[in-house]
Backbone as a chain_set.jsonl record, in Angstrom:
{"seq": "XXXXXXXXXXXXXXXXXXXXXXXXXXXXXXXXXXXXXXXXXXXXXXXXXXXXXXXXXXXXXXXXXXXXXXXXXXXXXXXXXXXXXXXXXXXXXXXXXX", "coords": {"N": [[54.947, 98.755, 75.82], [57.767, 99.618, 77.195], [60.929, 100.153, 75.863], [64.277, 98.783, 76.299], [67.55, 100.023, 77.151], [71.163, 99.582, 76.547], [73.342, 101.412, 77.76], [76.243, 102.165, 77.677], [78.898, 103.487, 80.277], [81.277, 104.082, 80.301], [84.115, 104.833, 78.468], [85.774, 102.471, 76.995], [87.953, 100.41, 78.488], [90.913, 99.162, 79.639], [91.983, 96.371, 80.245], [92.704, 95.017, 83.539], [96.244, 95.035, 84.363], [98.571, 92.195, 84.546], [100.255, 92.199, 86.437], [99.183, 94.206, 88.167], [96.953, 92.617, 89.427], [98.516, 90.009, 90.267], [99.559, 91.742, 92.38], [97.253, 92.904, 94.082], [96.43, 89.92, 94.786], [98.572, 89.273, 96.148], [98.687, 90.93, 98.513], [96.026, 90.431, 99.548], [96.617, 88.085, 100.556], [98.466, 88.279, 102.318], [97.272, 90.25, 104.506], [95.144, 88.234, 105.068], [96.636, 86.281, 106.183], [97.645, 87.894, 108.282], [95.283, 88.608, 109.36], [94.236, 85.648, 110.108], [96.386, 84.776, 111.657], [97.585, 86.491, 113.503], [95.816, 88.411, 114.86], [94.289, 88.239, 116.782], [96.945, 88.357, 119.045], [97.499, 91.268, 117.959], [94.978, 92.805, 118.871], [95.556, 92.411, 121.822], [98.051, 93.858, 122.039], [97.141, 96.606, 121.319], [95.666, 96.877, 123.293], [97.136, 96.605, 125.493], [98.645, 99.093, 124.949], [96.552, 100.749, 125.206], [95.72, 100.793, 128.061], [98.354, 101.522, 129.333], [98.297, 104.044, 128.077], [96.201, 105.468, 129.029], [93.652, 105.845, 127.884], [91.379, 104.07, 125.83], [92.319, 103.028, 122.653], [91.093, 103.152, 119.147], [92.011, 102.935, 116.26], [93.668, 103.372, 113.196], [97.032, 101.927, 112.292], [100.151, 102.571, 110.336], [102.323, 100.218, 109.077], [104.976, 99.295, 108.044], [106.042, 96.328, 106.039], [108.884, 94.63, 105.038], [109.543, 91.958, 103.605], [111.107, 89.08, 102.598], [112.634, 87.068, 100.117], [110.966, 83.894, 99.241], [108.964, 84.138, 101.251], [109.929, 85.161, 104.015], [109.391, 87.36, 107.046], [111.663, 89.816, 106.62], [111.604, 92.423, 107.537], [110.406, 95.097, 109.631], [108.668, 98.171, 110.073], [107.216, 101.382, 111.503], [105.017, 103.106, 109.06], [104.972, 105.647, 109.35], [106.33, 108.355, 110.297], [106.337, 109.529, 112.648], [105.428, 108.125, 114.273], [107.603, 106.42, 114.983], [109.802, 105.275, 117.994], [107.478, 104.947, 119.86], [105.002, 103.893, 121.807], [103.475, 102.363, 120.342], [104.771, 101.562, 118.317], [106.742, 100.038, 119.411], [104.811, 97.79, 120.78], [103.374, 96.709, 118.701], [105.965, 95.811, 116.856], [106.861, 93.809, 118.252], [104.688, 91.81, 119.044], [104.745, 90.819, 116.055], [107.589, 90.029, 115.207], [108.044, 87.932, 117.223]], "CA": [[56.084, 98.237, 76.544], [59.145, 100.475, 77.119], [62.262, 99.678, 75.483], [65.461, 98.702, 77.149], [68.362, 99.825, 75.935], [71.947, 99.316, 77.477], [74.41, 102.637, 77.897], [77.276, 102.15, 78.302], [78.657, 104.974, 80.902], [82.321, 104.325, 80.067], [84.739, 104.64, 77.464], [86.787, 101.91, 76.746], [88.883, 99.995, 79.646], [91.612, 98.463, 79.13], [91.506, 95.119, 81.401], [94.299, 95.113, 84.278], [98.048, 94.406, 83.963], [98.881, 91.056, 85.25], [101.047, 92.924, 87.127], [97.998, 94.44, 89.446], [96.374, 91.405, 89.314], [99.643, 89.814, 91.065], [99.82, 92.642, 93.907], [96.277, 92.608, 94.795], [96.552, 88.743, 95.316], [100.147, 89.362, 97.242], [97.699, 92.081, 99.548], [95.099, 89.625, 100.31], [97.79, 86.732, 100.656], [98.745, 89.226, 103.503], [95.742, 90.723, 105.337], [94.646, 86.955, 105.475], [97.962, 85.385, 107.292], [97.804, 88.724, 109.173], [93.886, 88.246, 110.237], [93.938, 84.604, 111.089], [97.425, 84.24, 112.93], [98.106, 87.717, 114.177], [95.2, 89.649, 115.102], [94.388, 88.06, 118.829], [98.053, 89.296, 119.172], [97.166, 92.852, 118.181], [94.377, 93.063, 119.253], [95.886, 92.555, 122.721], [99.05, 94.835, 122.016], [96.136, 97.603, 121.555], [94.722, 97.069, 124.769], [98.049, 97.363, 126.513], [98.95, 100.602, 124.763], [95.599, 101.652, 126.088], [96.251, 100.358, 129.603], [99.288, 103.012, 129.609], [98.687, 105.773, 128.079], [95.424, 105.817, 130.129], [92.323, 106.325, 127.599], [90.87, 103.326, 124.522], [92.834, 103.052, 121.34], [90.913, 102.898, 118.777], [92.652, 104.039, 115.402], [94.946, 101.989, 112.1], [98.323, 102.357, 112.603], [100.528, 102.283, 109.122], [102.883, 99.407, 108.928], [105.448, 98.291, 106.468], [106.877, 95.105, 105.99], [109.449, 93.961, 104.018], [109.191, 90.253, 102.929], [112.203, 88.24, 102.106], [112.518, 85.937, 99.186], [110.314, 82.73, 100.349], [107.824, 85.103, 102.333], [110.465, 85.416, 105.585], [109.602, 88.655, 107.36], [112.582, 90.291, 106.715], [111.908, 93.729, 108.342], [109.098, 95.878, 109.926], [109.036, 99.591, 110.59], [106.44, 102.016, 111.494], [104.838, 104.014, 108.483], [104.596, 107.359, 109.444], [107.919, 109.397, 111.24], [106.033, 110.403, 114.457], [105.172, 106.508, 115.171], [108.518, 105.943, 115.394], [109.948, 105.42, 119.33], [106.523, 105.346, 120.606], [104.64, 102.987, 122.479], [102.909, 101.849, 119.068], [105.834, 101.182, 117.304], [107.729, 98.721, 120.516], [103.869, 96.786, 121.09], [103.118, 96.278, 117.684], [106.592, 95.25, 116.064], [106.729, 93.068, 119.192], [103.527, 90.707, 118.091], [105.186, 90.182, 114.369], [108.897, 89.641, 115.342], [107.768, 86.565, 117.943]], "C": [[57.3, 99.115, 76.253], [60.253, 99.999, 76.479], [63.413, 100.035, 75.988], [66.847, 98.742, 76.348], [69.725, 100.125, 77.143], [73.115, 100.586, 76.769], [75.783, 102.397, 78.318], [78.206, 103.497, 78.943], [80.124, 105.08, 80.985], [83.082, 104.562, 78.705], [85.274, 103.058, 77.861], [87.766, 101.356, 77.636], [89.694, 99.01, 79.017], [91.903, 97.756, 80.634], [93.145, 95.699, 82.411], [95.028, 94.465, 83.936], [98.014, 93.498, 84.724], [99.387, 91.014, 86.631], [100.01, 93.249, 88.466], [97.824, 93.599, 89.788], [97.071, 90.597, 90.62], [99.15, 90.286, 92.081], [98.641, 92.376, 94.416], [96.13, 91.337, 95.626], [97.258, 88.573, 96.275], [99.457, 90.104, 98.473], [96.59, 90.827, 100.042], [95.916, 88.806, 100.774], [97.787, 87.295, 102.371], [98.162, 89.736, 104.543], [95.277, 88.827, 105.931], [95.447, 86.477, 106.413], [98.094, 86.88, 108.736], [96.216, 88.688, 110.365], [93.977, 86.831, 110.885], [95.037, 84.248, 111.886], [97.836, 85.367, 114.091], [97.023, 88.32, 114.831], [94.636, 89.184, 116.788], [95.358, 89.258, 119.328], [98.023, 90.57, 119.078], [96.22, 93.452, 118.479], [94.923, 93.373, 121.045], [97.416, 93.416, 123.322], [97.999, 96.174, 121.714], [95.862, 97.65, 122.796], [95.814, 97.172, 125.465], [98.792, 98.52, 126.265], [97.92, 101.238, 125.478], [95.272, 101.58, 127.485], [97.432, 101.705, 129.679], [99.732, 103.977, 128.905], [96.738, 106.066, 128.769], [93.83, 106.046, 129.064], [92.721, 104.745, 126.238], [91.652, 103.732, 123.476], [91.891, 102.84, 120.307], [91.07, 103.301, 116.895], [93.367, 102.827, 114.14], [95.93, 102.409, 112.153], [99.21, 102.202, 111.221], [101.781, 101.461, 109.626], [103.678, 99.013, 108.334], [106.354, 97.132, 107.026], [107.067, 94.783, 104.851], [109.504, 92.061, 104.225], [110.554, 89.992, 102.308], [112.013, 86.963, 100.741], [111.901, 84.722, 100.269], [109.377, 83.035, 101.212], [108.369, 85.274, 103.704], [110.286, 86.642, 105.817], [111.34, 89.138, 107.028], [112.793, 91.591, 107.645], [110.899, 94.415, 108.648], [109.42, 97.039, 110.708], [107.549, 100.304, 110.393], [105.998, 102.51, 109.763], [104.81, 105.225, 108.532], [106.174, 107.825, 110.605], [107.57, 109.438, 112.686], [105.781, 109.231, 114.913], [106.42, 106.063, 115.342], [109.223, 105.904, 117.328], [108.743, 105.319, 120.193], [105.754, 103.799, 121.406], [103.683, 101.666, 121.203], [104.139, 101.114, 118.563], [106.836, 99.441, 118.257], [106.483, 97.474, 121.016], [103.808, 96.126, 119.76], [104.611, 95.257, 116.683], [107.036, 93.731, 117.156], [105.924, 91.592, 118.787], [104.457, 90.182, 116.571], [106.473, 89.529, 114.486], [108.485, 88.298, 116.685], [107.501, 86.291, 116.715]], "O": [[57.732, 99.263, 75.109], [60.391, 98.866, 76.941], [63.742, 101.205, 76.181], [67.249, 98.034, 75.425], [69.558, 100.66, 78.239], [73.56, 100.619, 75.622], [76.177, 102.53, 79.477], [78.279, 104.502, 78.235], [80.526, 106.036, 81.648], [82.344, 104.405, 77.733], [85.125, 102.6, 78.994], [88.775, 102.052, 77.526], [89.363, 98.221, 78.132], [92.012, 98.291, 81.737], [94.129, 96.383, 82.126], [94.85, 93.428, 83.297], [97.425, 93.73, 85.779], [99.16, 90.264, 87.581], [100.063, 92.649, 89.539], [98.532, 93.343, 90.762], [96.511, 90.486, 91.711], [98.389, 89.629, 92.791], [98.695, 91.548, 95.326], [95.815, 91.376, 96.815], [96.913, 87.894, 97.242], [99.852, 89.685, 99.561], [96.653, 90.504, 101.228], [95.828, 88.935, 101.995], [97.221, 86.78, 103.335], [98.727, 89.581, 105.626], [95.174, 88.462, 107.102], [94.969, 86.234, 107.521], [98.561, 86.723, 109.864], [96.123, 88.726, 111.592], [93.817, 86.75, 112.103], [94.834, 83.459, 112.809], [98.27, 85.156, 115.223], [97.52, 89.025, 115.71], [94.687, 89.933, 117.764], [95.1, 90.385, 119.75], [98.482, 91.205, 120.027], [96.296, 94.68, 118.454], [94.695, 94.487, 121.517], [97.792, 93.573, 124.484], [98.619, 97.078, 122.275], [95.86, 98.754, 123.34], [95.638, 98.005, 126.354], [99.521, 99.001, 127.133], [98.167, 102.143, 126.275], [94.502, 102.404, 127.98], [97.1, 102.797, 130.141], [100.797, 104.595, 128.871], [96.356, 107.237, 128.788], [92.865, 106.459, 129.706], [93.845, 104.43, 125.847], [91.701, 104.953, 123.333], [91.585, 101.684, 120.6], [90.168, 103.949, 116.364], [93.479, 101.618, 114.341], [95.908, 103.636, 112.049], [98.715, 101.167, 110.777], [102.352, 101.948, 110.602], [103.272, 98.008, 107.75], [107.076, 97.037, 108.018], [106.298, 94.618, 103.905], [109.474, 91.329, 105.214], [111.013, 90.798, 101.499], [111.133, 86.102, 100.736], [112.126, 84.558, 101.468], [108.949, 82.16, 101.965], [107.571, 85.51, 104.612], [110.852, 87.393, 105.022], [112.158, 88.336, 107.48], [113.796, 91.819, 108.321], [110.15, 94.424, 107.671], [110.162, 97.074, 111.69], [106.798, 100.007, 109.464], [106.93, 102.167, 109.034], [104.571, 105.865, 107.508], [106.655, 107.253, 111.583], [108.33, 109.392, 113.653], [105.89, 109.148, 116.136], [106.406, 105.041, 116.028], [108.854, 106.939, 117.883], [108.945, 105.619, 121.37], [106.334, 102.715, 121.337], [103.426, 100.473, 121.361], [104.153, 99.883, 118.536], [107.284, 98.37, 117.847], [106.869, 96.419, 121.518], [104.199, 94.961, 119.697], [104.362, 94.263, 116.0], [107.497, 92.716, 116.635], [106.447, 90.567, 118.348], [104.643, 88.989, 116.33], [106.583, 88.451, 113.903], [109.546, 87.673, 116.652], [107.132, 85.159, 116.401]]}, "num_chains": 1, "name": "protein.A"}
């Protein structure tokens, strides 16, 4: 009978900061209220960007939102410079600000 023997293939971890811990939770918190109330909504602000500019969208667009004490949107702006003014930037902040 072979003998089983257990390797360990790391050093030493030191557990996460509470701190992570937190954010990750604050990130799902987020994705979740963004999947079950929002995503009809962007889903259908996709399809009318791709209605006029003439070909399927299919792509992630970067996002930020600031959050207000109490979780009030406070503010939402493209991520990236070149999404700014664009047909992305006036469908999408559209959906969140209703």
């Amino acid at each position: 009978m072979a003998e089983k023997t257990y390797a360990s293939l790391r050093d030493w971890v030191e557990p996460a900061h509470p701190g992570i811990v937190q954010l990750l939770d604050d990130l799902v918190s987020l994705y979740t209220v963004i999947r079950d109330e929002y995503q009809v909504q962007l889903d259908a602000a996709f399809d009318r960007v791709s209605r006029q500019i003439g070909f399927v969208v299919t792509t992630t667009i970067p996002v930020v939102f600031e959050i207000a004490e109490g979780g009030r949107l406070k503010n939402i702006k493209m991520g990236a410079e070149n999404l700014n003014d664009t047909l992305f930037q006036r469908e999408l902040t559209a959906v969140f600000k209703a």
